[in-house]
Structures are given as structure tokens and as C-alpha cells.
N, C-alpha and C positions, 0 to 999 in steps of 0.2 A: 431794772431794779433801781429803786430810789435810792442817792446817799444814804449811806448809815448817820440815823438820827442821834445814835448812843451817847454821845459826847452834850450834844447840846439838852437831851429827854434828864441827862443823869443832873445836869446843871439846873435843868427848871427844877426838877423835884428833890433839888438837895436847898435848896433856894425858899421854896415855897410850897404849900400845900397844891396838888395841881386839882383839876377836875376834869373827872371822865364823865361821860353822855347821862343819857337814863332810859327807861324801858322805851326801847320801840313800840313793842305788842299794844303794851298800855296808852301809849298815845295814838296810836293807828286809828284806837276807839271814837276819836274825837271827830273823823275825818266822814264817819257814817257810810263804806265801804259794803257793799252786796257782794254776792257769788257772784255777779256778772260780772261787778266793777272790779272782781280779781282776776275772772278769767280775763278781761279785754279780747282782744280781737285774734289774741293769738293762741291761747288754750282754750277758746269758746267752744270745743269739741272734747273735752277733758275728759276721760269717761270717771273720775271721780273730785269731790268740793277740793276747790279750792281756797275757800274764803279761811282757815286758820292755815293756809301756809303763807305765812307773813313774809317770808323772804321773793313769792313769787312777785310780791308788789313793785320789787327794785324796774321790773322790766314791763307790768301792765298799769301801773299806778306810781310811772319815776315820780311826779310832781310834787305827790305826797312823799313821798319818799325826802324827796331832795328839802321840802320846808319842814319838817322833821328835822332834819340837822340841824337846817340853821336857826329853827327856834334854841335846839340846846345847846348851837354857838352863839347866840345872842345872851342865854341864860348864863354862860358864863365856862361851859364845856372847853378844857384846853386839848382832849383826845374825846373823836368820835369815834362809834364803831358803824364797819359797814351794816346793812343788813343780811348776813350772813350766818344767821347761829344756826340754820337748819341747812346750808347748800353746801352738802355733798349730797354722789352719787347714790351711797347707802341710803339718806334720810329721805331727799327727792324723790325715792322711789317707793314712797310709803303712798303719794301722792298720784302716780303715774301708771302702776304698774299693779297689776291682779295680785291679790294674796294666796299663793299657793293654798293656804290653811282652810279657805273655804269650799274650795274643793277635794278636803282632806288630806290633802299633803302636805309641806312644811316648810319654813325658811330653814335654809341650810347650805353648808358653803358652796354648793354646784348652784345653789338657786341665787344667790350674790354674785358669785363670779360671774354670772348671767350677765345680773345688773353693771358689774364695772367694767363691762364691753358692751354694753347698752350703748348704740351710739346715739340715741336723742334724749337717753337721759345724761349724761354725758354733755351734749351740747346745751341743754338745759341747765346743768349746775354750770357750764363756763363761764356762759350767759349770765348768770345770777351774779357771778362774782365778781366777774368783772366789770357788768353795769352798774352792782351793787358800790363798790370800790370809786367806778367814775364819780357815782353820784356826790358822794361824800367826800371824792377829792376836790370837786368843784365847788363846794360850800365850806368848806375848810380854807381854801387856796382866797375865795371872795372876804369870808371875814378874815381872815390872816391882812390880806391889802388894804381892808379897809379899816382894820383896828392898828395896825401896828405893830399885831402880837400874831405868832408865829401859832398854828393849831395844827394839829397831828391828827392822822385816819389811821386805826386801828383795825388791821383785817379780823373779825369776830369768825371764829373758831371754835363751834359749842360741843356737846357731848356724844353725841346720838341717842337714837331711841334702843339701842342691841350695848349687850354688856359681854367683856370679854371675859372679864370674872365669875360672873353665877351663872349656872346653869338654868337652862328655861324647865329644862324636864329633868322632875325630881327622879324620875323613874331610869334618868340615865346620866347622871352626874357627871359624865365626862365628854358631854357633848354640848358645843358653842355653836352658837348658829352662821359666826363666820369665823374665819382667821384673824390673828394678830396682822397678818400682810395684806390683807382686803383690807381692814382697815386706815394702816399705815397709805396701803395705795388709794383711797379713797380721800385720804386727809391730804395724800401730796397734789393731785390734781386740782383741789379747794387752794391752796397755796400759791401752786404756781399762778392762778388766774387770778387770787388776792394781790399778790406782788406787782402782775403785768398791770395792772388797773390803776395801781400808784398809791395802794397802803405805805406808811413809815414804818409800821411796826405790824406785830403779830399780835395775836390775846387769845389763848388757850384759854377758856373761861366754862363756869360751872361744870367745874371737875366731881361728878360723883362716883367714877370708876376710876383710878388709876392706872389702870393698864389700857384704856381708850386713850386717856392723856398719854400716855406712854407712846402709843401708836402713834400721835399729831407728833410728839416731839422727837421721835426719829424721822418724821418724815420730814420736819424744818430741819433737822439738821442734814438728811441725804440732800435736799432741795440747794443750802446754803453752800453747802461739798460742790453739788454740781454745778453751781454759776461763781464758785470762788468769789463769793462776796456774801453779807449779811446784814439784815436789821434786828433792832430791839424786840426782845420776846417778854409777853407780861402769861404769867400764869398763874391762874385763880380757881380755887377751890370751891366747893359745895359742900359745908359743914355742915352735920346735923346736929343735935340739941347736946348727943355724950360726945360730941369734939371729933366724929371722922368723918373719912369722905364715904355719900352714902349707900353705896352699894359698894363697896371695895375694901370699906371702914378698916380706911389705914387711917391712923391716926396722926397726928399734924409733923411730929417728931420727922415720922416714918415717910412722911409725903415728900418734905423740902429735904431729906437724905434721896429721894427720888428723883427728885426733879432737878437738884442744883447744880450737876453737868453741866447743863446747859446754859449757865450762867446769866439767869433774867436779869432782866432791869429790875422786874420789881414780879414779888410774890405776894398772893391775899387771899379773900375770899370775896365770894358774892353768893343773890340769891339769898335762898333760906328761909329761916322761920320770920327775918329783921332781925334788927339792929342789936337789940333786949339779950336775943341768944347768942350771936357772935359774941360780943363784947368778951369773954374769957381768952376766946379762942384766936380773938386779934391780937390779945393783950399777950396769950403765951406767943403768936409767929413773933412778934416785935420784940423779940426774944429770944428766940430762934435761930431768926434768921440774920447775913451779913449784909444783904443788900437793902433795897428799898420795897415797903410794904403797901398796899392797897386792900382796899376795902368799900365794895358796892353792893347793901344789902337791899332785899325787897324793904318798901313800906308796910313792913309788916305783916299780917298773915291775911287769906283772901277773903273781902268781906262782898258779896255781893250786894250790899245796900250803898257801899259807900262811894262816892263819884268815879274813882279809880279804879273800883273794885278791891281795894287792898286799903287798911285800917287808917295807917300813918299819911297825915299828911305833910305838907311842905314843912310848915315849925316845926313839927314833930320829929323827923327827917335830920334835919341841921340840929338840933337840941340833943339828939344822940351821937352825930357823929361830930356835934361838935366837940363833946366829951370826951370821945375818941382821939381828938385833934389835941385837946389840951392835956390827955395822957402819956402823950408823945409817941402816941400807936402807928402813927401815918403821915405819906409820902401823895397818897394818890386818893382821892372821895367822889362817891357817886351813887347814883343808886339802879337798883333792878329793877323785878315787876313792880308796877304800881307806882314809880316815878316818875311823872311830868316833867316837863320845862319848868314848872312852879316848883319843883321841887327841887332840880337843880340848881336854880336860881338865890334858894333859902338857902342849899347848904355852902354856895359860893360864897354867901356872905360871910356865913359863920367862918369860913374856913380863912377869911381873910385876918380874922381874929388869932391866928394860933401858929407858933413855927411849927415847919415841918420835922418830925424824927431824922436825928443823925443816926446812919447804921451805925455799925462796929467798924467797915471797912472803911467810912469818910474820918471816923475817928482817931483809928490807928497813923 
């Protein structure tokens, strides 16, 4: 495990507005990537597509992978994240493994348990995450030497596609298709191989259930228990339009009394409708909350005419949050789907225009 970055992540972003990455997905688009060019040489027998599992690219498609970062450490990214928002066990096996459901029968906790002693899907997410991990520790550690400024690899940590809150069948309202502890053990095995690969920090990111987030954050805190040491945890929400998270719709009050145990560096949101709809909802956590705030929203809602896919461009992008910046909303900026390096690059600017929010706890 890496030093704990906490001391020095609390000083950059009590200092200055920092910058995190922007969508992987959306820029993957640029690179013109086939089914082949995902499976490479080593899933070329897959028996199903792989070309929208964007995290497989960390190990058939490093190169892209790796100039992806440093385009948005050049653009001005002071935290990347790995390519990991889909590698766990659970998720990977959406991709690897027969749906019970087609031959009539169901996902259900005997058929996941399955899956998290699946020993090749299993070495397939380690593999993810820890190549995913190298790759961005190697373009973060190059521009860190070559600029003079210090940049941080954030292990990405997403939601899954399985909700521990709603039931799938209306017809049986007390049945989940897995455990809270499949879960938790799913998220811990993504962690420990985040960690070994040489993330600074953790990011819980696009929270629409809070009891899946729930499950990652006991598993960083059993992970951090058992090696008697820890890094910076960032955890970020997925709001919808009436202000909760969106399949679990706790609302914002209710989230950060949930989560704040664990005491993050920094709490926010991402994702979303854009920028337009946060704006309330960043404005109530900066409010909220004691610590430091973040905020990475999509460019807006999915436009398929427009270059990106997604409405808002790069001004457009920075013109919103730089708003946000001058309200004293934020610690941390960036953006999700539909964010380029051009888009990082516009809000770096803007961002250089504005101090960063003082919590309540730098105040006191």
C-alpha cells in the first residue's frame, strides 16, 4: 500500500480548486476500437461482445488506455481514475458468463456465489485492476516528474448493474438477487488489487443505491482493518432531478449522515442529467457537509448528433462550473460522460479563476 496521501490531497484542495479526469467511455470513442480490437488475443474466444466492456481495454488495448490519461494529465487532471468502474467479480460477469434467465431460470444468490468463486472470472477482474491501476500509475508518476506537480491515481469504484434496495420481482418484494456480503466481497477483492497496483486514493463514485455504496465502504474499511494502514476515500453521489440518489432515493441530508463514518476527504456528486440540475443539490451538500466537496457532472444530457455524444461542450462545461466555483460550492471539478480532454482542459482554466470553498472543519 501506498503512503497515505491525506495530509498533502487535504492541503492541495484547501489551497486550490483541484481537477479530476473526465469520461473514459466518451473518449475511448476517438480511438475507433472494434469487437476484435477488445477482445485482443486473449478473449478472442469470448463467447459473448466485448466491445462496451470498456474496462476490458485496460489489458487488450493498454496503449489506449495509457494515452487517455495522459491526455487528461496534460489537460490539466490533478487525480485520474483507473479504468475500473465496471471490474468486479459481479459486473465482469455480465460479460463472461450465461444468463441463467435465458434458459428460464434466475439470478439469485446461489447463482452469484457461483460467480465469486469463479476462478477465471476472478482472475479476470484482478487482472483488470491491477493493470488498470499500473497503467495510470505510470502516466501520473511521468507527468508528476516531468511537470513538478505531484498527480494522484484514484482507484474507480462504480455502482454495479444489481440493486440491493429494490426488488426485481414485483411479485416477490423480499427477494434481492444477491447479498449485502456478495456484495461487500465483491467490492473487497476490486480494492485489494486497486491498492496493490499503486492507487493514492479510493472513489466510491456514481452512487444511485446506497446500500451498494454501503457494501464498498465496509469493505475499504475491513480492507484498511486488515493491513493496519489507509488512504483518502472520495465519495460521490448520483442525483436525480428531485435531489436523491436514484434507486435508493435517499436524499442528500440522509446520504452524508450515511456515509460520514468513514470520514472522506471529500464528498459530491457526478454523472446526471449536467451541470443545470446539480447546481441545487451541490449548493445544499456545501452546506451540509464538514469536509471538502466535489463535483463531476455529465456534459449534459445524450445527444447522439453531437461530437461527444452528450449536448455540452468544453465552454459550456467550465461556464457552469465555473459558477459553481465562484459560489464557493467546491474543492474538486471535473466532468463525466461526454467529457474530453477539451473539456478538462476549459474547466482547468476557469477553475484557476476562483478560490476553493473553506469547509466548516478548516474554519473552526
Amino acid at each position: 500500500m501506498r503512503p497515505d496521501a491525506t495530509p498533502e490531497l487535504r492541503k492541495l484542495l484547501a489551497n486550490r480548486i483541484a481537477l479530476l479526469d473526465g469520461a473514459m467511455g466518451t473518449t475511448i470513442r476517438d480511438y475507433g476500437i472494434d469487437e476484435a480490437g477488445a477482445r485482443g488475443a486473449r478473449f478472442a474466444e469470448a463467447p459473448k461482445d466485448l466491445l462496451n466492456n470498456g474496462d476490458i481495454l485496460s489489458l487488450t488495448q493498454p496503449q489506449t488506455i495509457a494515452d487517455i490519461h495522459r491526455r487528461f494529465l496534460e489537460a490539466g487532471s490533478d487525480i485520474i481514475e483507473t479504468n475500473t468502474f465496471s471490474a468486479t467479480t459481479l459486473s465482469q460477469s455480465e460479460f463472461f458468463v450465461e444468463d441463467p434467465r435465458e434458459r428460464g431460470g434466475r439470478k439469485d444468490p446461489e447463482f452469484f456465489q457461483g460467480i465469486l468463486e469463479n476462478k477465471s472470472i476472478r482472475t479476470i477482474t484482478e487482472d483488470l485492476n491491477l493493470e488498470s491501476a499500473r497503467l495510470a500509475r505510470e502516466e501520473a508518476d511521468r507527468l508528476s516528474e516531468k511537470s513538478g506537480i505531484r498527480r494522484y491515481v484514484a482507484g474507480a469504484i462504480g455502482p454495479l448493474t444489481l440493486s440491493l434496495t429494490n426488488a426485481p420481482d414485483h411479485d416477490d418484494p423480499s427477494f434481492r438477487p444477491v447479498t449485502f456480503d456478495q456484495v461487500r466481497e465483491s467490492y473487497l477483492h476490486q480494492i485489494g488489487a486497486l491498492v496493490e497496483g499503486g492507487c493514492d486514493l479510493l472513489l466510491v463514485e456514481t452512487i444511485f443505491d446506497s446500500l451498494n455504496a454501503k457494501a464498498a465502504l465496509v469493505a475499504i474499511q475491513e480492507f484498511f482493518e486488515a493491513e493496519g494502514a489507509s488512504l483518502p476515500v472520495i465519495v460521490s453521489a448520483a442525483i436525480g432531478s428531485g435531489g436523491a440518489t436514484l434507486i435508493s432515493a435517499q436524499r442528500l441530508a440522509a446520504f452524508w449522515i450515511a456515509i460520514q463514518h468513514v470520514n472522506p476527504l471529500a464528498v459530491g456528486m457526478n454523472c446526471c442529467e449536467g451541470p443545470e440540475v446539480l447546481r441545487p443539490f451541490v449548493a445544499e451538500l456545501a452546506e451540509l457537509t464538514d469536509t471538502f466537496t466535489s463535483c463531476y457532472p455529465n456534459a449534459g444530457l445524450p445527444n447522439p448528433l453531437a461530437p461527444t455524444g452528450f449536448d455540452l461542450g468544453p465552454r459550456d462545461m467550465a461556464a457552469y462550473l465555473g459558477e459553481f466555483a465562484a459560489a464557493q460550492f467546491l474543492n474538486l471539478a471535473g466532468g463525466c460522460c461526454g467529457n474530453t480532454p477539451e473539456h478538462i482542459a476549459a474547466i482547468a482554466e476557469e477553475m484557476k479563476k476562483h478560490p476553493p470553498r473553506q469547509p466548516r472543519a478548516l474554519a473552526a
